[in-house]
Every structure is written in structure tokens, then in C-alpha cells.
Chimera marker file (.cmm) of the C-alpha trace (Angstrom):
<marker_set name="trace">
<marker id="1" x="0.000" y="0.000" z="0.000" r="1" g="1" b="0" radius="0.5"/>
<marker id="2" x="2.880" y="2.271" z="1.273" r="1" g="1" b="0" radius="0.5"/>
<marker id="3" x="4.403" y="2.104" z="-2.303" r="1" g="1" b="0" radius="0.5"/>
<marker id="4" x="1.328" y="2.575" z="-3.927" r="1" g="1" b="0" radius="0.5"/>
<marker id="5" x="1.372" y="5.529" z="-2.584" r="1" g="1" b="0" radius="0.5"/>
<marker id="6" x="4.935" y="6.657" z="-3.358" r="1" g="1" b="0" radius="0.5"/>
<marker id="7" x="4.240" y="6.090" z="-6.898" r="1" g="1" b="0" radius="0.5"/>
<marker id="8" x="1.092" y="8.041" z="-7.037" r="1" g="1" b="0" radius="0.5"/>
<marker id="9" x="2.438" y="10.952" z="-5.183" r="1" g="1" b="0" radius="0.5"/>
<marker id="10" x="5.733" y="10.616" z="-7.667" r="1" g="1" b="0" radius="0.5"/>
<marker id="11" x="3.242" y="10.854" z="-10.662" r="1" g="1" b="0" radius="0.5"/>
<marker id="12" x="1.524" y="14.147" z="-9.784" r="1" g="1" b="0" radius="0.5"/>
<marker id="13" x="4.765" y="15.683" z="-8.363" r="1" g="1" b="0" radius="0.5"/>
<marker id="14" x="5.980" y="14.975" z="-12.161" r="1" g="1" b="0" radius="0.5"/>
<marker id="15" x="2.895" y="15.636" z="-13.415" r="1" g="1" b="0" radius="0.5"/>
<marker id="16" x="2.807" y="19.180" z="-11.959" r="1" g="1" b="0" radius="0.5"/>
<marker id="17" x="6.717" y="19.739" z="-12.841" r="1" g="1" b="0" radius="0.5"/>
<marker id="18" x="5.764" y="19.123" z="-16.273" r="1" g="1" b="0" radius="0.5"/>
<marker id="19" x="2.627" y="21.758" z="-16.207" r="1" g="1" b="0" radius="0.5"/>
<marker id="20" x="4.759" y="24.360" z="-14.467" r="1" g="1" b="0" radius="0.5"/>
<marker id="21" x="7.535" y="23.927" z="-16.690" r="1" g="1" b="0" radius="0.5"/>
<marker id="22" x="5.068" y="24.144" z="-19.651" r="1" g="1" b="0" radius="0.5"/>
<marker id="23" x="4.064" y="27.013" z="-17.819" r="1" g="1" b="0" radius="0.5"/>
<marker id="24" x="7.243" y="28.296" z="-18.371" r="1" g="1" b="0" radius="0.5"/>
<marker id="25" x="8.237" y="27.959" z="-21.604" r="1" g="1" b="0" radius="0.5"/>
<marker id="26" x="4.881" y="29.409" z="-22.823" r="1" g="1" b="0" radius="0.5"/>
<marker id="27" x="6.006" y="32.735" z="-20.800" r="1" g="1" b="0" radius="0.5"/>
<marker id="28" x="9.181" y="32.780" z="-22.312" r="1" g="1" b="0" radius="0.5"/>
<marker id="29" x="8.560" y="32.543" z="-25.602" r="1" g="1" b="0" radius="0.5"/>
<marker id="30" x="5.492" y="35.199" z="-25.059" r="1" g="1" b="0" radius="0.5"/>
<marker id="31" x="8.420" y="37.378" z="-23.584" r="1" g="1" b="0" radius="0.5"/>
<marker id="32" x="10.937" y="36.301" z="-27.132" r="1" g="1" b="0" radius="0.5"/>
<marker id="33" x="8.391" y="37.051" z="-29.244" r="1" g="1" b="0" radius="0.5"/>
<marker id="34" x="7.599" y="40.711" z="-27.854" r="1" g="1" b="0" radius="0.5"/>
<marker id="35" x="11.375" y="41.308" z="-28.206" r="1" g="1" b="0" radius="0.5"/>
<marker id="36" x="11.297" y="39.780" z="-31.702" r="1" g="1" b="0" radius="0.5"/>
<marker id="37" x="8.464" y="42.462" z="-32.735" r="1" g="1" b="0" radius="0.5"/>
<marker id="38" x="9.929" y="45.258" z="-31.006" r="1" g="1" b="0" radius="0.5"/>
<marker id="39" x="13.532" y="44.405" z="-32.654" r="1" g="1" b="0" radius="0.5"/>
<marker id="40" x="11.524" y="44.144" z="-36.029" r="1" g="1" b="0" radius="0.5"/>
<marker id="41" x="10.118" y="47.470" z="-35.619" r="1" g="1" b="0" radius="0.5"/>
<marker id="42" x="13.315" y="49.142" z="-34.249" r="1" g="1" b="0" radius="0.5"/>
<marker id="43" x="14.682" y="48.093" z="-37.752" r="1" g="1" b="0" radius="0.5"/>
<marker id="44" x="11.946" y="48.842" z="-40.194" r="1" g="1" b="0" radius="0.5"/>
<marker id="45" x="12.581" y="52.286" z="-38.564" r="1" g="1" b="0" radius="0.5"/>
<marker id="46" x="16.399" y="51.775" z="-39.513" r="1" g="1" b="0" radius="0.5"/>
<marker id="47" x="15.644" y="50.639" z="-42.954" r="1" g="1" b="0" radius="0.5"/>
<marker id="48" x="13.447" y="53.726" z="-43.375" r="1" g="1" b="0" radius="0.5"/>
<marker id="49" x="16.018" y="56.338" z="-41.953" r="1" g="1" b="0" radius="0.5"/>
<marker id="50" x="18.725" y="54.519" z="-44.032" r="1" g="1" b="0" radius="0.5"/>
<marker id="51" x="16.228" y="54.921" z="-46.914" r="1" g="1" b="0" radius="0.5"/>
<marker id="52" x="15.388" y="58.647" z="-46.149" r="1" g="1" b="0" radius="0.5"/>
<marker id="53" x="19.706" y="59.105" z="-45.801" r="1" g="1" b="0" radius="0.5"/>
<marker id="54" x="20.820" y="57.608" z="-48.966" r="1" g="1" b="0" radius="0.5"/>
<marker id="55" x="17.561" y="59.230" z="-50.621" r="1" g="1" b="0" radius="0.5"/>
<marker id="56" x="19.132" y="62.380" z="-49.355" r="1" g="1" b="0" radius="0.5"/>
<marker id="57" x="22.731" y="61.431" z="-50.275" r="1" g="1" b="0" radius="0.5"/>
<marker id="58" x="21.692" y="60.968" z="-54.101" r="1" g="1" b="0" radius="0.5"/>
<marker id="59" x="20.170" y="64.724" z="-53.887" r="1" g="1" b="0" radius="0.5"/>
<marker id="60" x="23.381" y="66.257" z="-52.456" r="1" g="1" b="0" radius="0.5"/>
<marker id="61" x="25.444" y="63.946" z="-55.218" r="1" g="1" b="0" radius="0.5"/>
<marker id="62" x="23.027" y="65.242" z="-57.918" r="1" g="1" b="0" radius="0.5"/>
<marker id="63" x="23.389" y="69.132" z="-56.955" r="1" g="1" b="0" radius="0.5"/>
<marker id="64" x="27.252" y="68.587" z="-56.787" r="1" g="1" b="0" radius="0.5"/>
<marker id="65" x="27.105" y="67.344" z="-60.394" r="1" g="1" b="0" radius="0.5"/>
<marker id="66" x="24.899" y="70.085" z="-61.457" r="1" g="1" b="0" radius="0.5"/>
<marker id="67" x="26.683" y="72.500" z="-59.698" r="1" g="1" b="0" radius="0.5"/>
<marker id="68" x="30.149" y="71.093" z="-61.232" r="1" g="1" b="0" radius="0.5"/>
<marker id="69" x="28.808" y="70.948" z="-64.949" r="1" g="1" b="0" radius="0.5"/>
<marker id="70" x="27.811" y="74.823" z="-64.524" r="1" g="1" b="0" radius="0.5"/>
<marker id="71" x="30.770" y="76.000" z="-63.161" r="1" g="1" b="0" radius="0.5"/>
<marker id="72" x="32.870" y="73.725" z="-65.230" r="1" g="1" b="0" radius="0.5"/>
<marker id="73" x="31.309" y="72.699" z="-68.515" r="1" g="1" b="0" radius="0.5"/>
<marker id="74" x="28.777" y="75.745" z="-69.048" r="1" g="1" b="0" radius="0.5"/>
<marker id="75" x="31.573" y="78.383" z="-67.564" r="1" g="1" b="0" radius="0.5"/>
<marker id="76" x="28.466" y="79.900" z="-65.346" r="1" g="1" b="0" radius="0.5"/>
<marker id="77" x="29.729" y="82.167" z="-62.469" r="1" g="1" b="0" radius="0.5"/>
<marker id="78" x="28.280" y="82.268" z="-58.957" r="1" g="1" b="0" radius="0.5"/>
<marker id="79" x="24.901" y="85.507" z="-58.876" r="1" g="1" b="0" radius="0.5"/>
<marker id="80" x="27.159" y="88.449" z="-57.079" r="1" g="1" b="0" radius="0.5"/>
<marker id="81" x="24.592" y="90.818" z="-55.201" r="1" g="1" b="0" radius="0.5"/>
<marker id="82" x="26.243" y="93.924" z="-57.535" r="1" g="1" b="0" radius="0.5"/>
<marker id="83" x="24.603" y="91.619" z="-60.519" r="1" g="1" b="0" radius="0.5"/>
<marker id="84" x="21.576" y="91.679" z="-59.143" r="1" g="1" b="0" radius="0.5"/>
<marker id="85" x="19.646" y="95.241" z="-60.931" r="1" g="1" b="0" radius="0.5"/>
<marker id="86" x="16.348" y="96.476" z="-59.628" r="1" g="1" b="0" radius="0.5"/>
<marker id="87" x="12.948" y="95.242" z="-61.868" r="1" g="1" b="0" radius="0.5"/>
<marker id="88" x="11.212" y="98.337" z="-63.152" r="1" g="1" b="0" radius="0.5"/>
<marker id="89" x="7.936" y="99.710" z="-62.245" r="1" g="1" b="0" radius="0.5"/>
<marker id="90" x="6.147" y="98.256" z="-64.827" r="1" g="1" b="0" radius="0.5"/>
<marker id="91" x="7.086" y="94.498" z="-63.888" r="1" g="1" b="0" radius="0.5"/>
<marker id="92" x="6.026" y="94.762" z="-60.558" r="1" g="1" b="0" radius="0.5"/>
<marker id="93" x="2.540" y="95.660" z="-61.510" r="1" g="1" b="0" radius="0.5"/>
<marker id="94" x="1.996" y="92.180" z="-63.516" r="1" g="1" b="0" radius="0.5"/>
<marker id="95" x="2.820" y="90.059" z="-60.385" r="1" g="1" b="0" radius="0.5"/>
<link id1="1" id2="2" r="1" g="1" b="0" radius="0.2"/>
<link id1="2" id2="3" r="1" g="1" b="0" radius="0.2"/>
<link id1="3" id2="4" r="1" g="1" b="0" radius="0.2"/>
<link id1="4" id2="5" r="1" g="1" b="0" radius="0.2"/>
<link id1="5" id2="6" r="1" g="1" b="0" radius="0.2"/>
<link id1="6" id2="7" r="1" g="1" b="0" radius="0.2"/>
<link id1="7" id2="8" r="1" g="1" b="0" radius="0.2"/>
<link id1="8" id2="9" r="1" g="1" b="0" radius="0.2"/>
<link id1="9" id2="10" r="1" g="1" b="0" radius="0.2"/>
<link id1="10" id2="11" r="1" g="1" b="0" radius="0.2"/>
<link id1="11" id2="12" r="1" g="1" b="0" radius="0.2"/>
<link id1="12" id2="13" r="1" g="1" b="0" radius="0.2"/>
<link id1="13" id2="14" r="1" g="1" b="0" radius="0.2"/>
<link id1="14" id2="15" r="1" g="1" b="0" radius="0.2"/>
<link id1="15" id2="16" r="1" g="1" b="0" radius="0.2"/>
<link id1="16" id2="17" r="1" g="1" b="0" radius="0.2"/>
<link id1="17" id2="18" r="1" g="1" b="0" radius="0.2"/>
<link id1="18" id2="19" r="1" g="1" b="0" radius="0.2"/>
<link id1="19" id2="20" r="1" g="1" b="0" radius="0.2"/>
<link id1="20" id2="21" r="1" g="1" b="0" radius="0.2"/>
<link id1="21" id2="22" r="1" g="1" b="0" radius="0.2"/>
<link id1="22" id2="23" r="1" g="1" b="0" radius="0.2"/>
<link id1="23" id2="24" r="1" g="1" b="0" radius="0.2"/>
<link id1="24" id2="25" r="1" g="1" b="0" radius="0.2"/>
<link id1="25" id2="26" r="1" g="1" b="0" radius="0.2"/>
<link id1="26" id2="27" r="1" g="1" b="0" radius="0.2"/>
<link id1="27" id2="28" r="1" g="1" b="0" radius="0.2"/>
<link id1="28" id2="29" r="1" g="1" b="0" radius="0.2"/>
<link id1="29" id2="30" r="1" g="1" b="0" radius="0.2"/>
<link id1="30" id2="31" r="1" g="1" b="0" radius="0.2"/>
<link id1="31" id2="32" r="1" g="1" b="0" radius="0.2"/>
<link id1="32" id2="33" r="1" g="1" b="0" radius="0.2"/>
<link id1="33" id2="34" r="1" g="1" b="0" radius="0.2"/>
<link id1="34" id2="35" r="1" g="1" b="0" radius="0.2"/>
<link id1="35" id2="36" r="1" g="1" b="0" radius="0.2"/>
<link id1="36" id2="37" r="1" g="1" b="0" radius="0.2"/>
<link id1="37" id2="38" r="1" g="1" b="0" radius="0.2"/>
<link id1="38" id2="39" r="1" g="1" b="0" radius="0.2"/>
<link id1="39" id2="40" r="1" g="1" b="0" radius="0.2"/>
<link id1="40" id2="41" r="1" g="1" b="0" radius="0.2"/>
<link id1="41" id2="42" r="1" g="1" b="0" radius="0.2"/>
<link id1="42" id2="43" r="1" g="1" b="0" radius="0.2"/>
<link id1="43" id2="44" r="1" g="1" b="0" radius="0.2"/>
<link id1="44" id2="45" r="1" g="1" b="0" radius="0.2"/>
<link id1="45" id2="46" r="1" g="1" b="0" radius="0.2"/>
<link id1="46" id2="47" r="1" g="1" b="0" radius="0.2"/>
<link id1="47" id2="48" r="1" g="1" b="0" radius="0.2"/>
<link id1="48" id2="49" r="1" g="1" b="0" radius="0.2"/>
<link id1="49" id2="50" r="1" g="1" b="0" radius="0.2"/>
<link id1="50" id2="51" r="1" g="1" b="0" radius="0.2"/>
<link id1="51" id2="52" r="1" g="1" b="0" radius="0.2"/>
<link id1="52" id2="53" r="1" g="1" b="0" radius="0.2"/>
<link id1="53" id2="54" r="1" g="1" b="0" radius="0.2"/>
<link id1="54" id2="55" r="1" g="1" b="0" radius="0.2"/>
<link id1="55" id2="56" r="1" g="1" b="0" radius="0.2"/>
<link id1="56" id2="57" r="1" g="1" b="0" radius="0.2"/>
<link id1="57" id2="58" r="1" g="1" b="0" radius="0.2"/>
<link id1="58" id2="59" r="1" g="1" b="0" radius="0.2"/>
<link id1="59" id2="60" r="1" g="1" b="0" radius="0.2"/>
<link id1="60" id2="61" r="1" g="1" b="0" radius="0.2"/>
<link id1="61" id2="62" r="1" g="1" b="0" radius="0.2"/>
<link id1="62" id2="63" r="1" g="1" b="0" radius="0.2"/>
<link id1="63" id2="64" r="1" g="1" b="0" radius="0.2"/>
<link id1="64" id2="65" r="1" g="1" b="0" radius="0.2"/>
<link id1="65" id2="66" r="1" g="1" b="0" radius="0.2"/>
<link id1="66" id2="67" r="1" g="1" b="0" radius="0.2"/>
<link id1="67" id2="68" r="1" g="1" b="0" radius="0.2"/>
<link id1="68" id2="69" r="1" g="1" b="0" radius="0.2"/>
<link id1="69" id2="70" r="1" g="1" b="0" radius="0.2"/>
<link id1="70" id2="71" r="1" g="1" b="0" radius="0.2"/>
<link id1="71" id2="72" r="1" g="1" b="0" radius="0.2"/>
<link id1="72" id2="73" r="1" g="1" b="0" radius="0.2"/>
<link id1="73" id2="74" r="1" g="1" b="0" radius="0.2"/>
<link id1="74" id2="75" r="1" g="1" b="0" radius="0.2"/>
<link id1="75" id2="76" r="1" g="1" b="0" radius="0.2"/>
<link id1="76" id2="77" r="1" g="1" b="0" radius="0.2"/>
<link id1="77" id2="78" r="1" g="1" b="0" radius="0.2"/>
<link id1="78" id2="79" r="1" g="1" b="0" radius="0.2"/>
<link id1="79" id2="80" r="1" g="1" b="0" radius="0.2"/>
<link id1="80" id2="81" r="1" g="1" b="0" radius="0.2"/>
<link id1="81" id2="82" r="1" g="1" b="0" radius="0.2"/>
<link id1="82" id2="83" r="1" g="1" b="0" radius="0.2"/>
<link id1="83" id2="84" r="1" g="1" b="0" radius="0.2"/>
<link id1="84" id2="85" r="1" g="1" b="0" radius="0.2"/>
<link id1="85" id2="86" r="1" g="1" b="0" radius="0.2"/>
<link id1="86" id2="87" r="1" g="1" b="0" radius="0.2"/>
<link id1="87" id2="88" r="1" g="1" b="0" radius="0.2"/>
<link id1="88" id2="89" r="1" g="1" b="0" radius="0.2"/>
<link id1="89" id2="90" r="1" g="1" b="0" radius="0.2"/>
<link id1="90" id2="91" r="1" g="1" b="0" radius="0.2"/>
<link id1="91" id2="92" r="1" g="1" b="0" radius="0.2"/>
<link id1="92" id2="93" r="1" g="1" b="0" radius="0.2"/>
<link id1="93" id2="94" r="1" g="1" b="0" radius="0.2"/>
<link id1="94" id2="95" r="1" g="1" b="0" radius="0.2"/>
</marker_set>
């Protein structure tokens, strides 16, 4: 009777290891996948920025190239503030 008893109390003790431990791993991959999304969205965000940067770079490249065939290629001269004359009269009244 006495080990009857040992092997029923041995079953639920497992049997309740095995639940809490289920327990467990459920929880921790809960906790894995939050810090999967939130690593996923901290990227996204990088591959936007890094998006938004290069996007950027390209303009600044493109300007210098403009700015290089005008001054080079086109022999154009930087707009001096003595170049700049007054409109007349007359034009101001069309705008």
C-alpha cells in the first residue's frame, strides 16, 4: 500500500513539474516574441532612416554634379549681389 502511494504521489509531483515547466516555456517565448516584434520594428525604422539618408545622399550627389557641370562645362559664375539690378515699375505691376 505504502508504495502505492509513493508512486502516485511521484506521478503528480511529475505531473505538476511538467505543467509548471510548460508554464514556463509558454512565458518565455510570449516574452521572445515581444522582443522579436519590437527588434523588427526598431529596424523597419532603420531601414526607413537609411532609406530617407541615402535618398538624401543621391540629392546632395546630384546638386554637386549640377553644380560642377555649370561652373565647369557651361563656364556659369556664382549671382554676385552687384549683378543683381532692380525690376522696373512696370514688372512689378503684372505680379
Amino acid at each position: 500500500m505504502v508504495h502505492k502511494k509513493i508512486i502516485i504521489t511521484s506521478f503528480v509531483a511529475v505531473q505538476l513539474i511538467l505543467v509548471f515547466f510548460y508554464i514556463y516555456t509558454q512565458s518565455v517565448i510570449i516574452q521572445l516574441t515581444y522582443s522579436f516584434q519590437d527588434a523588427d520594428s526598431t529596424f523597419q525604422e532603420l531601414q526607413k532612416r537609411k532609406k530617407d539618408l541615402t535618398h538624401e545622399l543621391l540629392q546632395a550627389q546630384e546638386a554637386q554634379k549640377l553644380k560642377t557641370h555649370a561652373t565647369q562645362e557651361l563656364q556659369m559664375k556664382k549671382a554676385r549681389l552687384s549683378d543683381i539690378k532692380e525690376l522696373p515699375a512696370s514688372y512689378e505691376q503684372h505680379l
